[in-house]
C-alpha positions as a Markdown table, in Angstrom:
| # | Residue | x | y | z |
|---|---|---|---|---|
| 1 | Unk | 69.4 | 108.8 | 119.6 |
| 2 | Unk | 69.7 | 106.5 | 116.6 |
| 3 | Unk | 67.4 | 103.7 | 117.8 |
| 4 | Unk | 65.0 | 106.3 | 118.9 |
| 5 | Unk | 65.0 | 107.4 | 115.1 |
| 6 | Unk | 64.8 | 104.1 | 113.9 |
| 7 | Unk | 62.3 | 102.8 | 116.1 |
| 8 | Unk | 59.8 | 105.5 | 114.8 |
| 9 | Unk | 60.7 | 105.5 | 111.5 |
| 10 | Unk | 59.3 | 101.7 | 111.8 |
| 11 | Unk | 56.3 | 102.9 | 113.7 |
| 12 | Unk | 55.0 | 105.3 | 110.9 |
| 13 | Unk | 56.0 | 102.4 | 108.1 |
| 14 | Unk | 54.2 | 99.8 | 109.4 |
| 15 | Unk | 51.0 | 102.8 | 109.3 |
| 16 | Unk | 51.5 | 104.1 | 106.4 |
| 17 | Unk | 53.4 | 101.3 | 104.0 |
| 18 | Unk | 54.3 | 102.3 | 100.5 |
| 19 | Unk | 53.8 | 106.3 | 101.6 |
| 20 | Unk | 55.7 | 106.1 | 104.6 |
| 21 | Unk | 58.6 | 104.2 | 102.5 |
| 22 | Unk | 58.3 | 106.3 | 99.4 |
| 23 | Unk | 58.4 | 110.2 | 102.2 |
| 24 | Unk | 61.2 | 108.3 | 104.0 |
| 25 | Unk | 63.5 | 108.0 | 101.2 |
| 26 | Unk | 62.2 | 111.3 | 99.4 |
| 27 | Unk | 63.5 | 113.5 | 102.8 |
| 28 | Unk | 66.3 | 110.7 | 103.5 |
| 29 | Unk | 67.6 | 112.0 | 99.9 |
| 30 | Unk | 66.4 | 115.9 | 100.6 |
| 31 | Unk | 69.2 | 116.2 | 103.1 |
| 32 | Unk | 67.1 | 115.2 | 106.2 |
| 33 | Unk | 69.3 | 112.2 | 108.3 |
| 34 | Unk | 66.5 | 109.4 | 108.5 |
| 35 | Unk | 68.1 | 106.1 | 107.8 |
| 36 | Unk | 67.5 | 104.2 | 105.0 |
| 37 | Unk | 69.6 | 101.7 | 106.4 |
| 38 | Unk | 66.2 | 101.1 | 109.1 |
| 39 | Unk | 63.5 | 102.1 | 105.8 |
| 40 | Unk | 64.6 | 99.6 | 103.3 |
| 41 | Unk | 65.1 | 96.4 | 105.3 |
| 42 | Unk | 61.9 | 97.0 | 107.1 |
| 43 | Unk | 60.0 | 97.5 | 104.0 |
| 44 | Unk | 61.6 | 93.6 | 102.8 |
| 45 | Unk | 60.6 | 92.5 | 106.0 |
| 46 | Unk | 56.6 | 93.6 | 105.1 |
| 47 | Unk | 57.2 | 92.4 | 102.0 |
| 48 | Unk | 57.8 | 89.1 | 103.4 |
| 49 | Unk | 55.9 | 85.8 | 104.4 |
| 50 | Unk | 56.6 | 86.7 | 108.1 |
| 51 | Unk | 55.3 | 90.2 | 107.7 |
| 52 | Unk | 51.5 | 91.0 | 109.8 |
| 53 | Unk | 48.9 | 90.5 | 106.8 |
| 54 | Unk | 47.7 | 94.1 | 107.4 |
| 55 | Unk | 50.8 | 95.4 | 106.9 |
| 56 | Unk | 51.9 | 93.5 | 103.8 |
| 57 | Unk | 54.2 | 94.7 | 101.2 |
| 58 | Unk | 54.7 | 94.3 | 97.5 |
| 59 | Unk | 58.5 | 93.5 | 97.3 |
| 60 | Unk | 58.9 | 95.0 | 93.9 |
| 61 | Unk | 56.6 | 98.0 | 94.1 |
| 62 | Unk | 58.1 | 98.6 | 98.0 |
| 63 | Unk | 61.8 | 99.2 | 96.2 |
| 64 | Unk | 60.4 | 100.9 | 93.3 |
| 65 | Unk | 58.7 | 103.8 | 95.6 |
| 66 | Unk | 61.4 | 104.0 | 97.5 |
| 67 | Unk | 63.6 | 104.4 | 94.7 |
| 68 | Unk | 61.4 | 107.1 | 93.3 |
| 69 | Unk | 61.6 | 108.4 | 96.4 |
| 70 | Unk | 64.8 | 108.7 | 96.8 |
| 71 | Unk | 65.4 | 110.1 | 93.2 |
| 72 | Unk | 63.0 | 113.0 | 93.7 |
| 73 | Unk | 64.6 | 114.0 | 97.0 |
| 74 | Unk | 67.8 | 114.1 | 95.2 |
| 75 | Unk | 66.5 | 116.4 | 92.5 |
| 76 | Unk | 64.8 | 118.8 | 95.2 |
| 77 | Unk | 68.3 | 119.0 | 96.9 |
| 78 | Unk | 70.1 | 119.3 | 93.7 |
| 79 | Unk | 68.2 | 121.9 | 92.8 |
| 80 | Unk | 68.6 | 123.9 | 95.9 |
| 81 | Unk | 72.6 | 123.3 | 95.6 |
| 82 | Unk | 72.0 | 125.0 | 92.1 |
| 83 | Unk | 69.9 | 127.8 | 92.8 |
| 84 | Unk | 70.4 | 129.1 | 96.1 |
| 85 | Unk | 73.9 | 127.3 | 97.4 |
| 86 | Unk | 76.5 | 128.7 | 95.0 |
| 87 | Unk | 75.7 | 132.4 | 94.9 |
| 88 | Unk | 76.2 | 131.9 | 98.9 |
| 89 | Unk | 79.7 | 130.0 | 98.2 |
| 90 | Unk | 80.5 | 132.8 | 95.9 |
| 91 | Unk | 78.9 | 135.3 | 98.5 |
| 92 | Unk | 80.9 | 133.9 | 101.4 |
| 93 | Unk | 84.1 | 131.9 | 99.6 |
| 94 | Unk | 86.3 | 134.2 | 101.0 |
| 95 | Unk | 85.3 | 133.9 | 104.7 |
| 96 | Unk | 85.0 | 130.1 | 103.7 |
| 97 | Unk | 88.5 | 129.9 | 102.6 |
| 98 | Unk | 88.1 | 129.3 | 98.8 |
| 99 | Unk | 89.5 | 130.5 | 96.3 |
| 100 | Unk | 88.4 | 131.1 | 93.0 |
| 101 | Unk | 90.5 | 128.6 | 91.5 |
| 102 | Unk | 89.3 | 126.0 | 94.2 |
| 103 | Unk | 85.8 | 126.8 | 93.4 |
| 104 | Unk | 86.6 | 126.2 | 89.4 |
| 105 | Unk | 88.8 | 123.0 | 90.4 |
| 106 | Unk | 85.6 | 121.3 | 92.0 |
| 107 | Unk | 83.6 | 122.3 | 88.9 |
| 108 | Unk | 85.6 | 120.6 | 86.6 |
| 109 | Unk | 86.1 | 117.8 | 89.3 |
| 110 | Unk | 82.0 | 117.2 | 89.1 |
| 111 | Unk | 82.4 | 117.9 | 85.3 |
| 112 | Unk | 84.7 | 115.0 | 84.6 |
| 113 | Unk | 84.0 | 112.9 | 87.4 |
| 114 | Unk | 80.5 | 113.4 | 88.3 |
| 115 | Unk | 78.9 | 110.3 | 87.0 |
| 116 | Unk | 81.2 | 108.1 | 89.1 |
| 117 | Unk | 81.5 | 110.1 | 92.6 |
| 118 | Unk | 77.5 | 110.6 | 92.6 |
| 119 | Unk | 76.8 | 106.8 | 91.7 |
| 120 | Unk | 79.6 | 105.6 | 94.4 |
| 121 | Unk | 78.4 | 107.6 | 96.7 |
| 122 | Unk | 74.6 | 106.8 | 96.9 |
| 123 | Unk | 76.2 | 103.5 | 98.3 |
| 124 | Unk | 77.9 | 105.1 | 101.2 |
| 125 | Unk | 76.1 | 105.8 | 104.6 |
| 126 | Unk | 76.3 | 109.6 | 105.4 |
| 127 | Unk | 77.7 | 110.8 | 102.0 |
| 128 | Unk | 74.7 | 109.5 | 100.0 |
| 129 | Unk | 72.6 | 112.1 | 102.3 |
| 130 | Unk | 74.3 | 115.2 | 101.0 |
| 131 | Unk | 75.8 | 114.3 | 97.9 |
| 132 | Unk | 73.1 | 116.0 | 96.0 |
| 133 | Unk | 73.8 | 119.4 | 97.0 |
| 134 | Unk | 77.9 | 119.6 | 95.9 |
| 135 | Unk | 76.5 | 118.3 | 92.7 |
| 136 | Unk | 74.3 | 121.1 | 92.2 |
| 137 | Unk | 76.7 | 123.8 | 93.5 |
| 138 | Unk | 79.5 | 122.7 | 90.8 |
| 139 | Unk | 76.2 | 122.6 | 88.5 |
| 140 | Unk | 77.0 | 119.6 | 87.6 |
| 141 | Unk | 74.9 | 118.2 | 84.5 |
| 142 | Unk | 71.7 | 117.5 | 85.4 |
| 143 | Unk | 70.8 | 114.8 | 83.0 |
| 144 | Unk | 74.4 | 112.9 | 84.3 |
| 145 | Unk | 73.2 | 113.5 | 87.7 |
| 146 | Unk | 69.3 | 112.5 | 87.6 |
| 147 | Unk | 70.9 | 109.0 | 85.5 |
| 148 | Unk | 73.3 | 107.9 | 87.7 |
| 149 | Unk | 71.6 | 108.9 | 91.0 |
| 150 | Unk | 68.9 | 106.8 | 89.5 |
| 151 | Unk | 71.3 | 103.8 | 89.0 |
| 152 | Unk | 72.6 | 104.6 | 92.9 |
| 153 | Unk | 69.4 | 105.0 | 94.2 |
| 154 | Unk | 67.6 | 101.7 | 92.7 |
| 155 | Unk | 70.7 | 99.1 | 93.4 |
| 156 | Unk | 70.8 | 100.6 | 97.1 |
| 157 | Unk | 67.1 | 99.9 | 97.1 |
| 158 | Unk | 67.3 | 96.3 | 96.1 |
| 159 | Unk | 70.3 | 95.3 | 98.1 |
| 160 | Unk | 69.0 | 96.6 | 101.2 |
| 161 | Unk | 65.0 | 95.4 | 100.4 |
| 162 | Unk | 66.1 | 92.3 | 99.4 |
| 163 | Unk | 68.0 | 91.5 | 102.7 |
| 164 | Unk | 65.0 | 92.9 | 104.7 |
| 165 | Unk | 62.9 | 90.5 | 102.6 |
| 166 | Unk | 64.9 | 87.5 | 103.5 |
| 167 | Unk | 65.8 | 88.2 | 106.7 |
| 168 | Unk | 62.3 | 88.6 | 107.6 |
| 169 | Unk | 61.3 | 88.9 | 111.4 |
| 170 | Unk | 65.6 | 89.1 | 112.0 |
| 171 | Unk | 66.0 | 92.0 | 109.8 |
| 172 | Unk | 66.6 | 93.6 | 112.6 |
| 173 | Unk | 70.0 | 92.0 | 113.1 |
| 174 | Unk | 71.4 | 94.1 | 110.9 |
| 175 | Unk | 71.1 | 96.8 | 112.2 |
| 176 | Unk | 74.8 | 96.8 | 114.0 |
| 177 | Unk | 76.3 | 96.3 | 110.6 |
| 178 | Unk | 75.5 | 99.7 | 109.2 |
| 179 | Unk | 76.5 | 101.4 | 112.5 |
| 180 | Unk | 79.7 | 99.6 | 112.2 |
| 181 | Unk | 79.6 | 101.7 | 108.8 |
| 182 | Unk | 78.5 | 104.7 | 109.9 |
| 183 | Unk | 81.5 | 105.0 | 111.8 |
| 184 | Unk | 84.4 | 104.2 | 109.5 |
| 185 | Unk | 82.2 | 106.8 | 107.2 |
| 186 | Unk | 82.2 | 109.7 | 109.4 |
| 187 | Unk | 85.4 | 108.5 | 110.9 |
| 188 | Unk | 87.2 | 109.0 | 107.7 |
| 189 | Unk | 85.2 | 111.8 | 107.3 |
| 190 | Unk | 86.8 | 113.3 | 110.5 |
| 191 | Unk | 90.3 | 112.5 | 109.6 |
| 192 | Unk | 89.9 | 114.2 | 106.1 |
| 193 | Unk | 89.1 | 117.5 | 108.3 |
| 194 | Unk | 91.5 | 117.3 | 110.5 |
| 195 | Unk | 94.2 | 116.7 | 107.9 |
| 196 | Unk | 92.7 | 120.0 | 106.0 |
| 197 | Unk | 93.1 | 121.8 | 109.1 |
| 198 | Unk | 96.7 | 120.6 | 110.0 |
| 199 | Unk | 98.0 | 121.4 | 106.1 |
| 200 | Unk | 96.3 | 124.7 | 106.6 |
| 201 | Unk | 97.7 | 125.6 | 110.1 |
| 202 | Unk | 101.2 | 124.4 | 108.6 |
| 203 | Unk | 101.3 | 126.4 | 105.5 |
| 204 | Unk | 101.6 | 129.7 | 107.4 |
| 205 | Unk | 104.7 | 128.4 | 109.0 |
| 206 | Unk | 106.5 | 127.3 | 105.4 |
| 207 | Unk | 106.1 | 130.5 | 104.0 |
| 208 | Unk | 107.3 | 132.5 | 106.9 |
């Protein structure tokens, strides 16, 4: 299902370049699970010497859309986290099992610690996806969030163009790499869940 999703996200770049790498990121960042981790290194690669010459890329303006890109999509989801995602926690916190004191706790985690979990996390597979939209349910300050989402967007961008861009034709190779990541990700992820649902299960039992 992944390679499928990869292998037409490289179809529509190599038609539509800077577009196709500049809508990629923008939806990548909007909450929507195409992989950067195929959109960046393929963009290097067309920015390279090896690349088709009717498909050729501008290294520096190829990681500058697609760090645009990415920045906008992060507003658009931020924005939706803001407006329209906590009146539904509020709505539904009880049914979601949250208190209002764990509702406050992660506003004043985002308040404190906002700048560092949204920049750390544009670097992380999965988590960079979704990030936006906690920020923007804590409300967390937009100016904080559009800076360092900026910062986390545009080194993502140039590590994983630059790679592409050397790599050339055997960008491709890695590809494994970030599965491998995907993997620990969503495996610690899973684990995290799990160990929410155990203490929760258990706590019944300690105050009986």
């Amino acid at each position: 299902m992944v390679e499928k999703l990869i292998d037409i996200v490289i179809l529509i770049l190599g038609k539509l370049g800077y577009a196709g790498v500049f809508f990629g990121m923008f939806f990548e960042s909007a909450c929507i699970p195409i992989p950067s981790e195929a959109i960046l290194p393929f963009g290097g690669y067309l920015s390279s010497s090896a690349a088709p010459a009717n498909q050729k890329l501008n290294l520096i303006f190829m990681i500058l859309v697609g760090t645009i890109g990415g920045i906008l999509g992060s507003i658009v989801t931020y924005e939706i986290g803001a407006r329209g995602g906590r009146p539904l926690v509020e709505k539904y916190a009880s049914k979601l099992h949250l208190s209002k004191e764990k509702i406050a706790k992660s506003d004043a985690v985002f308040a404190k610690y906002g700048d560092k979990i949204v920049f750390f996390s544009r670097l992380l597979p999965i988590i960079r996806t979704f990030i936006s939209l906690p920020a923007g349910i804590a409300k967390m300050d937009f100016t904080k969030f559009v800076v360092y989402t900026s910062l986390g967007s545009a080194l993502w961008s140039v590590v994983l163009g630059y790679v592409g861009y050397v790599m050339g034709k055997n960008w491709g190779a890695i590809r494994p790499l970030f599965h491998i990541a995907d993997y620990i990700v969503a495996g610690v992820i899973v684990l995290f869940i799990a160990y929410k649902i155990f203490k929760k299960l258990k706590s019944p039992k300690k105050a009986a």
